[in-house]
N, C-alpha and C positions, 0 to 999 in steps of 0.2 A: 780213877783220877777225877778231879772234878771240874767243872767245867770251864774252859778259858773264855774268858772278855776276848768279845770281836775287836777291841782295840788294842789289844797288844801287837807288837813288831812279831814277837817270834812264840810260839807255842808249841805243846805236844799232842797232839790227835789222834789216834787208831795207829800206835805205835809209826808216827811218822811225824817228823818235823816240816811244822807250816810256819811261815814268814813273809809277810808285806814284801813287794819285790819291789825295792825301793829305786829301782834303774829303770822305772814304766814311770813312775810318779813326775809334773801332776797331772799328763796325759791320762793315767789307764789306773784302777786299784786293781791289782791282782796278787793272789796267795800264792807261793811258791809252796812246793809240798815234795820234802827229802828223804827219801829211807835209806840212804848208805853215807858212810863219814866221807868217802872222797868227793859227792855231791854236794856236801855241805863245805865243805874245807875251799872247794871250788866258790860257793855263794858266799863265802866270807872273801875270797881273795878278789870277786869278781865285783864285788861289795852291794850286792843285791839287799844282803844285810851291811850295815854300817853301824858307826857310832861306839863307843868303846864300852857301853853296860852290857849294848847288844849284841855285841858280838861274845863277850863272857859266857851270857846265857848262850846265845849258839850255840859255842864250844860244850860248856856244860851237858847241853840236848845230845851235841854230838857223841862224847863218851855214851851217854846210853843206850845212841845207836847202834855205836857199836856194840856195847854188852849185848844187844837183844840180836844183834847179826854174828859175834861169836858164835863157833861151834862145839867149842874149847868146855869138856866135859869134868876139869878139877878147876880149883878156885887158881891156882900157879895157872893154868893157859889161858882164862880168863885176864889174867891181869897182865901176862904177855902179851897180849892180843891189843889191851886197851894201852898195852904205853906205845905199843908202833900207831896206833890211833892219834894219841894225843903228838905224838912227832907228827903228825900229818897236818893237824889242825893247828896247832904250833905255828908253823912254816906258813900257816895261810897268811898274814900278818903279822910280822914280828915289833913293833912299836906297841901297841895297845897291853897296859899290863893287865887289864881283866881278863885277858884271854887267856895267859898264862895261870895268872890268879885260879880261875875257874876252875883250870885242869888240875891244878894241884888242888883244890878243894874235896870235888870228887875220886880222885884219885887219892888222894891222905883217908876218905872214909872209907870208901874200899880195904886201902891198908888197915887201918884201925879193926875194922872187921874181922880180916884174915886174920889178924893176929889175936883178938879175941876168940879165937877158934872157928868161924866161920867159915865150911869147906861148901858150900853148894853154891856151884854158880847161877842155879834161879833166884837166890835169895840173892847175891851180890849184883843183879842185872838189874831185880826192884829196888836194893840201894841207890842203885846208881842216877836210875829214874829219878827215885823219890828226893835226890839232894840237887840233880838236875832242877828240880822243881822249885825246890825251895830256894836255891840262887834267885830263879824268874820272881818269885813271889817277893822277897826279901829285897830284891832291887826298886818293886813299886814301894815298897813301903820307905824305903831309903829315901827316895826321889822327892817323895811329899815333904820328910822333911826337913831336906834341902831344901825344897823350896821354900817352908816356912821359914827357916833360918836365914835364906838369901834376900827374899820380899824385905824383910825390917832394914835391910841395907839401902832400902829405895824410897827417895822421897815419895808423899801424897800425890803429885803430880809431877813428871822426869821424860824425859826421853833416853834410851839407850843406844848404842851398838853393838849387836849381835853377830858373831862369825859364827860361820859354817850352819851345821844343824845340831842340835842337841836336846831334842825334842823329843816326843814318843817313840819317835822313828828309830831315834839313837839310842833305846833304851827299852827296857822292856814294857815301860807306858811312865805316861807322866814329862820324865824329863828332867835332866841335869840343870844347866844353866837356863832354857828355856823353859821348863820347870819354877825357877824366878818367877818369870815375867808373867806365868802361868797362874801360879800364887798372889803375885799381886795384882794381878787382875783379878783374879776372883774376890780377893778381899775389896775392892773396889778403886784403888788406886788409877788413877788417871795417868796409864802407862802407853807410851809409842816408841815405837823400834823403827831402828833405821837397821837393813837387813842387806849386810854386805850378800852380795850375789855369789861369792868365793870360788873363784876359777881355782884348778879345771874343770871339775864336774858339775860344778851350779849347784852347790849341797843346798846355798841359802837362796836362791832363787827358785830352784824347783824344789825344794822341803819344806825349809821353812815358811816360808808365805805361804804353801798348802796349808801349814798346820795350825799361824797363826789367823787367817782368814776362817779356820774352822772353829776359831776359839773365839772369834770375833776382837782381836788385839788389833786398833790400829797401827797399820806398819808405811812404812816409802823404804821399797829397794833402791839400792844405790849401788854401783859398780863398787870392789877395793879401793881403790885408789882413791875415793871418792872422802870415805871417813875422815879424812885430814883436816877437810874443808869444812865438815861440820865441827868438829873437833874445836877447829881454832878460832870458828865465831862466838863459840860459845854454848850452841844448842846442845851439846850431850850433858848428860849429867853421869853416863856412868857406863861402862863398857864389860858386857859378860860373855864370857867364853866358858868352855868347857877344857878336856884336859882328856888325853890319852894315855900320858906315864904323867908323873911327879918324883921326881927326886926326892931324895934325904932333905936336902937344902931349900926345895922348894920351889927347883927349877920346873918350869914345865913344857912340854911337848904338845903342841897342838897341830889343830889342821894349821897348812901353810899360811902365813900373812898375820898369824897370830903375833910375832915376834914384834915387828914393824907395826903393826896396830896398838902395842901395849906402847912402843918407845914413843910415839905420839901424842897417845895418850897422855904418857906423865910428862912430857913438853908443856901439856895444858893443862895441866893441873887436873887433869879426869882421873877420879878411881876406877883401877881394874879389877874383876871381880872374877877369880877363877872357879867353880862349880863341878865337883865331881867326887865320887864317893869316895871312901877309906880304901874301895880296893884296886882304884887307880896310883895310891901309891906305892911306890917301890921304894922300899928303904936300903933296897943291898943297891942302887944307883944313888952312889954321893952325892953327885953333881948332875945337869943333864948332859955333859960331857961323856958317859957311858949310857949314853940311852941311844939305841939304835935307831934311825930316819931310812924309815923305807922310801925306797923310789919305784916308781909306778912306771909305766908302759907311757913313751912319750908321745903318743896319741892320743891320750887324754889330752894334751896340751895342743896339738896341731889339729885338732879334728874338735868340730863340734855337733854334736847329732850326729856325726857321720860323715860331715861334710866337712873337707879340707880348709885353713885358712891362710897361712903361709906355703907361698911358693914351694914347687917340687923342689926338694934339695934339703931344703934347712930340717936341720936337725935342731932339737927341743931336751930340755933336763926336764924332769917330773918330781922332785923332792914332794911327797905327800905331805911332813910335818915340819915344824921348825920348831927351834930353842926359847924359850922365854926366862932369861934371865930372873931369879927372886927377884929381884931388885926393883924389879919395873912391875909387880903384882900387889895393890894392897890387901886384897885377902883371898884366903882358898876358901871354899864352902864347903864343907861334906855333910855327911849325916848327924857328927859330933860338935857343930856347930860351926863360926866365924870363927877361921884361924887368922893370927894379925902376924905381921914378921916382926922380929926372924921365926921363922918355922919350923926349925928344925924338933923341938919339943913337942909343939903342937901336933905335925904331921904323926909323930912315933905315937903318943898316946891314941891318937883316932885312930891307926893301925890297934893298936894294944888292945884298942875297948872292942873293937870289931872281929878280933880274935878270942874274945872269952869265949867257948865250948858250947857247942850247939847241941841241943839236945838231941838225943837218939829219935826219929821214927817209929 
């Protein structure tokens, strides 16, 4: 295999998955290094890894680990082996459709194989790797360009609002919506972010300001609740997010606060600008009304660092993601360019084009 960029989130090394442990950041860099699926399935639920590209790739990594920890000596116990896998990794978060996305990818070339007559489970273990791989590969090239696509949406000089992370961190390098800002900074645009801090976990206080200070993007964090106030003086020009499912319609699922940040937004006339590739959507979800919201351990929400904030007693809801109505979105970005509403066409063909047949290895 060839050699991975020290700046990727997640990678494959000496038959073992390595990943930025994004739960030390921006205290500590340190590589997490996994050789079995339920250590990985743990680091996706534990969200050492995050962000919905990166956790696809995970996943992806993960079937292969599995195949190379099978023992299962015909191509049928091989592939028993990887669907109690992929339930495993599945179950680690169930919101993000890259995740699912991924398993069914490697898992459809697998099948495709067998059924081409493919009976040696060495040879379907290096399949498995080598489409592993090309997911991670295929998502940087994605990301660039989105980002080009996303930058022309941004005046020569703007300030944004940024939730959560959706930066290299969130992806396998480069970057979804952050990605944007990325892009147009480098084309030289005279861009500053205002970088909601996004309780519970501080995705944009401890991620993103790591990532954009390494990029050199002037930013000002601001608490959530915070955005409104820029909003309605007039200082934003443009509000980006990222996206974990997509609906048929165009609903979308974000980190929390996404909902309430976009209805503000179009209160004041700011365009929302959602960023995420083809294989965030899910077209068998109509509405985001059938998109599942995981809930998280409500200790993320009482405890910061470790340390208690409300009194013994109270109990805390943790809702990870909320609903973003189309309505309140003016465009999606993916790879396939600037979708405008209604979406429903747009969203199916960017699927479409993304599904044309990948060549053989």
């Amino acid at each position: 295999m060839k050699a991975m960029s020290p700046t990727r989130t997640v990678y494959w090394r000496d038959a073992r998955v390595c990943m930025i442990d994004q739960r030390l950041l921006p205290e500590r860099e340190s590589t997490l290094v996994l050789d079995d699926v339920a250590s990985l399935a743990e680091a996706i639920r534990d969200m050492a890894v995050r962000g919905a590209p990166a956790i696809g790739a995970t996943a992806a990594y993960g079937l292969a680990l599995g195949a190379q920890g099978s023992t299962a000596s015909t191509a049928a116990g091989l592939r028993a082996d990887l669907a109690i896998d992929a339930e495993t990794l599945l179950a680690a978060r169930p919101t993000a459709s890259n995740l699912a996305w991924a398993l069914r990818r490697v898992l459809g070339r697998l099948d495709a194989e067998i059924a081409a007559g493919e009976t040696e489970p060495t040879a379907l273990r290096t399949l498995a790797l080598a489409e592993a791989e090309r997911i991670a590969d295929e998502d940087l090239a994605t990301n660039r360009r989105m980002g080009a696509h996303g930058a022309a949406l941004l005046p020569e000089r703007c300030t944004v609002i940024h939730h959560c992370n959706t930066g290299a961190l969130a992806t396998v390098d480069y970057g979804t919506a952050l990605g944007v800002i990325r892009a147009a900074h480098e084309q030289g645009k005279r861009i500053r972010v205002l970088v909601d801090e996004t309780r519970p976990r501080l995705q944009g206080a401890r991620l993103t300001t790591w990532e954009l200070a390494r990029l050199g993007v002037p930013q000002t964090l601001i608490v959530d609740g915070a955005a409104g106030y820029y909003l309605q003086r007039g200082e934003v020009d443009a509000v980006l997010v990222g996206a974990d499912r997509i609906a048929a319609n165009g609903d979308v699922a974000n980190k929390v606060g996404t909902y309430p940040l976009a209805v503000v937004a179009r209160e004041n006339g700011v365009p929302v600008y959602v960023v995420a590739p083809s294989s965030t959507i899910d077209l068998g979800c109509p509405s985001g009304a059938e998109i599942p919201i995981e809930l998280r351990d409500p200790t993320e929400v009482t405890e910061i660092a470790g340390r208690r904030i409300p009194p013994a007693g109270v109990t805390a809801a943790n809702p990870a993601f909320d609903l973003t109505p189309a309505r309140y979105i003016s465009a999606i970005v993916t790879e396939a360019g600037v979708l405008r509403p209604p979406f429903e066409a747009g969203l199916r063909a960017a699927v479409e084009a993304a599904a044309s047949p990948v060549p053989a290895s």
